[in-house]
VOGU-3710 file (C-alpha; in Angstrom, 3 decimals, decimal comma):
1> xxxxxxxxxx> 0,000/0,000/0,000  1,267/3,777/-0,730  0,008/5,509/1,650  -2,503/2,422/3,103  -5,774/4,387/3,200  -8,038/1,505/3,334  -7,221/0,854/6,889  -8,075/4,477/7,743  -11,480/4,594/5,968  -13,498/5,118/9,312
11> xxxxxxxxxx> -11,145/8,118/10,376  -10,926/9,554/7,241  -14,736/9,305/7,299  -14,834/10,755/10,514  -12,570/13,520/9,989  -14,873/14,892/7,074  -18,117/14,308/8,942  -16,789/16,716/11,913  -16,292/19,332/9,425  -19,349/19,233/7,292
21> xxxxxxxxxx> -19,402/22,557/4,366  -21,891/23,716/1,712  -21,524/23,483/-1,944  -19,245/25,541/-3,053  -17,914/25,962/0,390  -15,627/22,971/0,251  -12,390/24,433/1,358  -11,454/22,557/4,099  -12,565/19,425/2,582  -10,984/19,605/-0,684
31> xxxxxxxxxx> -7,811/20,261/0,941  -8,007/17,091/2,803  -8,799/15,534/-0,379  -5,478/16,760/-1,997  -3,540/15,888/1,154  -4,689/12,296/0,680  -4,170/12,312/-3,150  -0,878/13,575/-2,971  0,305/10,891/-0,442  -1,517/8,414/-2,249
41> xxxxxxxxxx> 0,739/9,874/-5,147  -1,433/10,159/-8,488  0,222/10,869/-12,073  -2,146/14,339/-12,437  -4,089/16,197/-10,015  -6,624/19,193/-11,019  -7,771/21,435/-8,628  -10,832/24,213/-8,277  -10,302/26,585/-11,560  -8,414/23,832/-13,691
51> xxxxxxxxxx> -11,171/20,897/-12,493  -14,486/23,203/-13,970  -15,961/25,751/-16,109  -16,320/28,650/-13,766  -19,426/29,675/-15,882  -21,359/27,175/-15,836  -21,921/27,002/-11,722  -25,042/27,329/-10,695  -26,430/27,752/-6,868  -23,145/29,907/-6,022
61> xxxxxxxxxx> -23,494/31,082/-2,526  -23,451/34,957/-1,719  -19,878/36,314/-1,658  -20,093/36,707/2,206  -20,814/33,224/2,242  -18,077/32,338/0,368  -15,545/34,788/2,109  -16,975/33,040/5,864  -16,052/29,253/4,929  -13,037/30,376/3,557
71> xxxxxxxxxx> -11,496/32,215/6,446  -12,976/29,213/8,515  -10,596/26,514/6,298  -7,445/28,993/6,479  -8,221/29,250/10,156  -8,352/25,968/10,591  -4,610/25,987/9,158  -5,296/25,022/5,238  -2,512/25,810/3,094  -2,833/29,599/1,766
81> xxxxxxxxxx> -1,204/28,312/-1,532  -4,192/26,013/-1,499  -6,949/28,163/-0,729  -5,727/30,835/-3,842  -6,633/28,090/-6,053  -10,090/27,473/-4,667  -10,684/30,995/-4,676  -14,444/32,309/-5,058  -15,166/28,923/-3,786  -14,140/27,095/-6,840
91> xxxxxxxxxx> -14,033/23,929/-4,858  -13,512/20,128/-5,783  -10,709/18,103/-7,684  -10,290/15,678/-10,553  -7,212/13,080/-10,178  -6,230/10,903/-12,572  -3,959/7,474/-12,355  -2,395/5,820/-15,773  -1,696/2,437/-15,561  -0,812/1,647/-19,171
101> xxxxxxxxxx> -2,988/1,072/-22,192  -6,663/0,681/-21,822  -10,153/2,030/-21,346  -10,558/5,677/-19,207  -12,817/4,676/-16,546  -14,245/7,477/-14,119  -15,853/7,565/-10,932  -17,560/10,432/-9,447  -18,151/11,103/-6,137  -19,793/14,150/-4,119
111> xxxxxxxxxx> -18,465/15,948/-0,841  -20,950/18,947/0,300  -22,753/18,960/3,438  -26,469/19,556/4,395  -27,738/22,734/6,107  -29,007/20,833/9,403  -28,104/20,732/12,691  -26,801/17,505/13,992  -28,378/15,901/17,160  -26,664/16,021/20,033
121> xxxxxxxxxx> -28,529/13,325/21,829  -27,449/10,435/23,125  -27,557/7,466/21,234  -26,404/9,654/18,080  -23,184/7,797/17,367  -21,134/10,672/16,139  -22,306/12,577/19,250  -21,723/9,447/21,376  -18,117/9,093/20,072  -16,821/12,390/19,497
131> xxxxxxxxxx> -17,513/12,891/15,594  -20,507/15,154/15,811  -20,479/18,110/13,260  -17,934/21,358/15,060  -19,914/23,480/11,996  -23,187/24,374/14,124  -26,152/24,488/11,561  -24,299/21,869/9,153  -23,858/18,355/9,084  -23,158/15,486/6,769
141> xxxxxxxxxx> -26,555/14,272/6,565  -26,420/12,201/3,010  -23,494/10,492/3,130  -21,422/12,335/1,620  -18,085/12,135/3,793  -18,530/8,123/3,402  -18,507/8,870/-0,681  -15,353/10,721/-0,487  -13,771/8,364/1,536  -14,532/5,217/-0,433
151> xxxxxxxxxx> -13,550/7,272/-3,290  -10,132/7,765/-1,581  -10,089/4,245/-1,160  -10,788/2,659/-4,001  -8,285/5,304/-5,931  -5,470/3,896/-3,991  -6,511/-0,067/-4,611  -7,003/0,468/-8,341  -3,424/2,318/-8,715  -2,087/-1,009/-6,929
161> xxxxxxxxxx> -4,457/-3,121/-9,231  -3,928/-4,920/-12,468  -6,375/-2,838/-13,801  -5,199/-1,696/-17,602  -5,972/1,918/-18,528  -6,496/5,788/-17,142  -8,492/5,631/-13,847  -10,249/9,206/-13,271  -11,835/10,223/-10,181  -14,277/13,668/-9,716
171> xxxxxxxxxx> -14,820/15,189/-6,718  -17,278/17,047/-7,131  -18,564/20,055/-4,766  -22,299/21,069/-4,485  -24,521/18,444/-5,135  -27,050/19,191/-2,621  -28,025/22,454/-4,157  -27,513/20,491/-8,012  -25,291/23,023/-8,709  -21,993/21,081/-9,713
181> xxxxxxxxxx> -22,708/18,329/-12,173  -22,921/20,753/-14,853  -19,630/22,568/-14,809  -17,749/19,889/-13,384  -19,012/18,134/-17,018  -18,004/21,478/-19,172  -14,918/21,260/-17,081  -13,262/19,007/-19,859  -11,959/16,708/-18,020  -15,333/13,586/-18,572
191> xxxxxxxxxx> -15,121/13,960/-22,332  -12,461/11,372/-22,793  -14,408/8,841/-20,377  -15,227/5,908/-21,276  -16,928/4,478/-18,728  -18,088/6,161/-16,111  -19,231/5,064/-12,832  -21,287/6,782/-9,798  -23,069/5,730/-6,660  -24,801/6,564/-3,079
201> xxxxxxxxxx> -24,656/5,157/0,107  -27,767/3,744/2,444  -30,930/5,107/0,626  -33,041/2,543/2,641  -30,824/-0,393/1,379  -29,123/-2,342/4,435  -25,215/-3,041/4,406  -24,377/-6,239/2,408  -27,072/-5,182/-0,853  -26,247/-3,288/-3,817
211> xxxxxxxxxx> -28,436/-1,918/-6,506  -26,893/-2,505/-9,645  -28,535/0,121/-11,617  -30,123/2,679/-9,972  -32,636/3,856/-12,552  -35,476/7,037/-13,221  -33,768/9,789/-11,295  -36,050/12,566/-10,750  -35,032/15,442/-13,163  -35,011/18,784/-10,485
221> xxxxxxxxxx> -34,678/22,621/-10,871  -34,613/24,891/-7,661  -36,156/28,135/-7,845  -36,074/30,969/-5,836  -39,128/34,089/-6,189  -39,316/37,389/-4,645  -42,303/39,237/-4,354  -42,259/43,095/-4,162  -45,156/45,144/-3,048  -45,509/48,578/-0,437
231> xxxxxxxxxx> -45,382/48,780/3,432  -48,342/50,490/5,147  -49,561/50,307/8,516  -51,555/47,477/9,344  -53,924/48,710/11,579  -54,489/52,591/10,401  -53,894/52,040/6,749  -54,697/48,107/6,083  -55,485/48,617/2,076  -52,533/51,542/1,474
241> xxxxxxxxxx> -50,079/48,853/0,804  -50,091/45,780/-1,329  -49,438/42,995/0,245  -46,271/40,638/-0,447  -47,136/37,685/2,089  -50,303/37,779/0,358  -48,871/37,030/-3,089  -46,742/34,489/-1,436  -49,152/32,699/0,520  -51,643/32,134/-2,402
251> xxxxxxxxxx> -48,570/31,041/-4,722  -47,816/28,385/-2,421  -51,289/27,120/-1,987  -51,799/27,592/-6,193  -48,493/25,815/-6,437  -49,129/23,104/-4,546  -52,662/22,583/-6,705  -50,067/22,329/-9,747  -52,011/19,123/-11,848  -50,367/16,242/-11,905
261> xxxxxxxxxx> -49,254/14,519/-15,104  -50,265/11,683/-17,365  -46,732/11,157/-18,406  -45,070/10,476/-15,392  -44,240/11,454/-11,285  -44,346/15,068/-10,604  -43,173/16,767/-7,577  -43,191/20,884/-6,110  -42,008/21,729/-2,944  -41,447/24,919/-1,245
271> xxxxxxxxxx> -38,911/24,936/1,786  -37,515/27,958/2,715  -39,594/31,599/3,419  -38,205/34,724/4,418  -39,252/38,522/5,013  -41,473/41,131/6,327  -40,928/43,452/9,186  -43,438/43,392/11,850  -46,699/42,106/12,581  -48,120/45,662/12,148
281> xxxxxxxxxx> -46,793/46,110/9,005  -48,087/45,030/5,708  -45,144/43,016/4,679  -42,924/44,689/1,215  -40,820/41,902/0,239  -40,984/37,942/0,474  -38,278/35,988/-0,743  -39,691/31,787/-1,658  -37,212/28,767/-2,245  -38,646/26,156/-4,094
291> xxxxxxxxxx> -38,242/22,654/-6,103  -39,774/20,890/-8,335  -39,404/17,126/-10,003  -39,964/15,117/-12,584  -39,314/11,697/-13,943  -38,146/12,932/-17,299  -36,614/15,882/-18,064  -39,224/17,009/-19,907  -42,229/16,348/-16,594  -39,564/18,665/-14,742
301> xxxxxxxxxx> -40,329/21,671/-17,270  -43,559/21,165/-17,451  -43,504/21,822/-13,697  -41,093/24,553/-13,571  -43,319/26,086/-16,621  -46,301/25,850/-14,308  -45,158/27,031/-11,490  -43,635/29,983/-12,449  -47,240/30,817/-14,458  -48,679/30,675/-10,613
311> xxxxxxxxxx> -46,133/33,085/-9,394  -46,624/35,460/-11,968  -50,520/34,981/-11,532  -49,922/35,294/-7,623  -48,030/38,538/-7,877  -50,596/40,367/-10,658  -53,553/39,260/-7,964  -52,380/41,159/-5,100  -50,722/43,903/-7,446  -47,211/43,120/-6,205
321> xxxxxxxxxx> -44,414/41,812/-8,446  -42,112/39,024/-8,229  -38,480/38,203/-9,345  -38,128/34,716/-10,582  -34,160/33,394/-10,576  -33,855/30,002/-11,780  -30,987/28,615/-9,241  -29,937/24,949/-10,331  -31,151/22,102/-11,929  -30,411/18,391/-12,691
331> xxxxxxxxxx> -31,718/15,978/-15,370  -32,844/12,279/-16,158  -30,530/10,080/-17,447  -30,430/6,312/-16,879  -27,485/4,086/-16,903  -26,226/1,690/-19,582  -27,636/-1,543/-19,132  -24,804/-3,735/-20,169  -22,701/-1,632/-17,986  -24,996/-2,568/-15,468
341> xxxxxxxxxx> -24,905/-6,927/-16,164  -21,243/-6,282/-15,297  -21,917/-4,706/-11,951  -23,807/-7,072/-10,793  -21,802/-10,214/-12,180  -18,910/-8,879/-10,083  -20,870/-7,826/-7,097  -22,011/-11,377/-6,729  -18,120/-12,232/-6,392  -17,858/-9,647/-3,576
351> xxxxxxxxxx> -17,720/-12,070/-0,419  -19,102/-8,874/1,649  -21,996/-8,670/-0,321  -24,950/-10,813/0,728  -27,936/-9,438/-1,765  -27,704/-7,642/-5,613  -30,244/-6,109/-6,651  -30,150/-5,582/-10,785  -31,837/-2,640/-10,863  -34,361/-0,830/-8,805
361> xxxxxxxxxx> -35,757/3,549/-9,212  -33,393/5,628/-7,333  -36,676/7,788/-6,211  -34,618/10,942/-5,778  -32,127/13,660/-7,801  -28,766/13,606/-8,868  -26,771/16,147/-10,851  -24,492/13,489/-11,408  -26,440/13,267/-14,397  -24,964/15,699/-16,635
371> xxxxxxxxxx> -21,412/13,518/-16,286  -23,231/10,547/-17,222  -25,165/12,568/-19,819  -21,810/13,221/-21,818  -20,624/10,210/-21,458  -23,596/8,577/-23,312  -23,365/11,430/-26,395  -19,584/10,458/-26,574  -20,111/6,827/-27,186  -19,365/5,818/-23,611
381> xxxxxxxxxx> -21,629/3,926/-20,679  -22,623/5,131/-17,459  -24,320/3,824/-14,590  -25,660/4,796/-11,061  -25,343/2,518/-7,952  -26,143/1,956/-4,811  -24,026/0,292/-2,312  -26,420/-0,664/0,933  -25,380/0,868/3,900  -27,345/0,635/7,161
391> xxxxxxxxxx> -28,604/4,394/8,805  -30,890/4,297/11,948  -32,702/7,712/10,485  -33,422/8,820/7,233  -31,227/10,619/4,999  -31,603/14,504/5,606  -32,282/14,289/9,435  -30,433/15,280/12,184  -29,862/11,747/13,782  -28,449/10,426/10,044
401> xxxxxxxxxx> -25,350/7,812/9,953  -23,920/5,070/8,537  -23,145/1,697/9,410  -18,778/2,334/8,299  -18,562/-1,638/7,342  -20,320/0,064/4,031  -17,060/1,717/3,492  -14,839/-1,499/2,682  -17,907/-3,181/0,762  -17,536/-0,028/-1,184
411> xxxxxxxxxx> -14,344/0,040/-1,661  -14,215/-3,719/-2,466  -16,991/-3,168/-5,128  -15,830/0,058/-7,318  -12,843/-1,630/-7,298  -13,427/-5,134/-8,925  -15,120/-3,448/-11,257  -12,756/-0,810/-12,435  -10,608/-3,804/-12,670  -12,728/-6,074/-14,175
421> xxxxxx> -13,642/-2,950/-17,012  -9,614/-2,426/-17,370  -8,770/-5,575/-17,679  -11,656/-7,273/-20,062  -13,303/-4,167/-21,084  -16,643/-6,047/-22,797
//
């Protein structure tokens, strides 16, 4: 072993999971990244800038936001060096090991954290054994700090591999918000793939199953909407203003009253509300963040179509105005079927695994997507997965972790089959 990562995977895991950071936020835990990549030694290593197309991010965080996480990673004692080339919060790394003549196979993994606060009850394992979340308000409620890790992991066991060919692994920043897919794909860096491999943790599968094609991704755009109207007092002068909370309140019931579709699964949701003043004052500006979903690409328009027809209509009612920004989005793409036979031939060689499921809907987003996506239109095959992993609470809560025996079956997995695709590519 190089730099023998694989025994480490639970502190690795553990180190990322205490420092939990938004998308494009990922300072700190790119820089960890590049620590272990460079150790690991790798034959070329892109960073921030290099790794994606600056104008194609989407869901970029105010610059305050930005300038906050960064201070906290060079606080924290990050290189400086470092941090100048993840400046702006151009997060995330590609590395790339050659191992002679063969296919370029990629795997992608993401890294962000969630906006929740992590439990600090007893019984919460990270709280329990001193791996809680130190960012208050963030926490890595997905899995993400696993994905790194077993990307990490599996990196280092393919260089020492007989695998035959370019092994390429993506690290990408902001998935949660579906804002890196997309310029991590323009980044360059994909269009040479030739197969191309991604996966998620848990999802309600137990450790010991895989899902060898996890299939119908919802397509998702996020959307945030202002509404504008005029203060007045709301006891003298109840009708001398026009009303923003008004407009908001009837776009999220209209919204919400969106009809479904004979096509396929459709999905709105708003989460997020913010504004007015005071309860005595007829409220001047409402800001709304919102999703919707669908299981094409073309359901998800239809719903973004709709409901920005019911904000507009919302506004004109109650004579205010609103400020539509379309903030990120991901599409439908399903992976290669043959790629996926191979999958799950080698996962039933994997002595850790105990069930493999051929293929079963992922029921939720990915802007892992657009990767796959170019892959596909450049002759290539790529698949989703999902490697089982144990979690006492759902993903997204503030009691969320893993069962870390997922990280070697992981590991074990991605690996046997970059090797198996490198060394009798069918």
């Amino acid at each position: 072993m190089s730099h023998d990562v694989r025994n480490r995977l639970s502190s690795i895991r553990r180190a990322f999971h205490r420092h939990p950071e938004p998308g494009w936020c990922e300072f700190r835990t790119t820089a960890r990244i590049v620590e272990e990549l460079e150790r690991i030694g790798v034959d070329e290593l892109v960073i921030g800038r290099e790794a994606l197309s600056s104008d194609h991010r989407m869901a970029v965080p105010p610059e305050e936001t930005l300038i906050e996480w960064h201070d906290r990673a060079a606080d924290a004692g990050v290189d400086p060096a470092l941090l100048e080339r993840l400046d702006e919060g151009h997060t995330g790394a590609v590395a790339t090991v050659r191992n002679g003549e063969g296919p370029t196979v990629g795997l992608r993994v993401d890294m962000d954290g969630v906006s929740i606060p992590e439990s600090e009850a007893a019984g919460h394992r990270p709280a329990d054994e001193g791996f809680r979340s130190e960012h208050e308000g963030y926490m890595h409620a997905c899995g993400h700090d696993a994905h790194a890790t077993i990307a990490l992991g599996t990196l280092e066991a393919v260089k020492e591999s007989d695998f035959r060919g370019t092994f390429r692994v993506f690290f990408q920043p902001a998935e949660e918000v579906a804002g890196g897919g997309k310029p991590l794909t323009e980044g360059g860096y994909v269009d040479d793939v030739d197969e191309l491999l991604a996966f998620h943790l848990g999802l309600g599968r137990p450790t010991g199953t895989v899902v060898a094609n996890a299939t119908r991704p919802l397509a998702m755009a996020h959307i945030n909407a202002t509404f504008e109207g005029a203060s007045a007092h709301a006891g003298k002068d109840p009708s001398g203003g026009t009303n923003a909370m008004q407009a908001m309140t009837t776009a999220v019931q209209n919204a919400y009253g969106i009809a479904r579709h004979g096509d396929g699964l459709t999905r709105v949701n708003f989460g997020r509300v913010e504004g007015g003043s005071a309860s005595n004052v007829i409220a001047e500006e409402i800001t709304l963040d919102g999703e919707v979903r669908g299981e094409t690409t073309a359901l998800m328009e239809y719903m973004r179509t709709e409901l920005e027809r019911v904000l507009y209509a919302a506004a004109e009612l109650h004579e205010c105005d609103v400020v539509i920004r379309r903030i990120s989005e991901s599409i439908r793409v399903d992976g290669d079927p043959t790629l996926a036979e191979l999958v799950e031939s080698v996962a039933r060689t994997v002595p850790s695994i105990d069930e493999v499921i051929p293929e079963a809907p992922l029921e939720a987003s990915e802007d892992a997507t657009f990767l796959m996506d170019r892959v596909h239109r450049n002759g290539g095959r790529a698949l989703y997965l999902i490697v089982g992993a144990d979690h006492p609470t759902s993903h997204h809560t503030p009691t969320f972790d893993l069962d870390e025996r997922a990280l070697d079956v992981g590991v074990e997995l991605l690996t046997e089959v970059v090797s198996t695709l490198g060394t009798d590519r069918p």
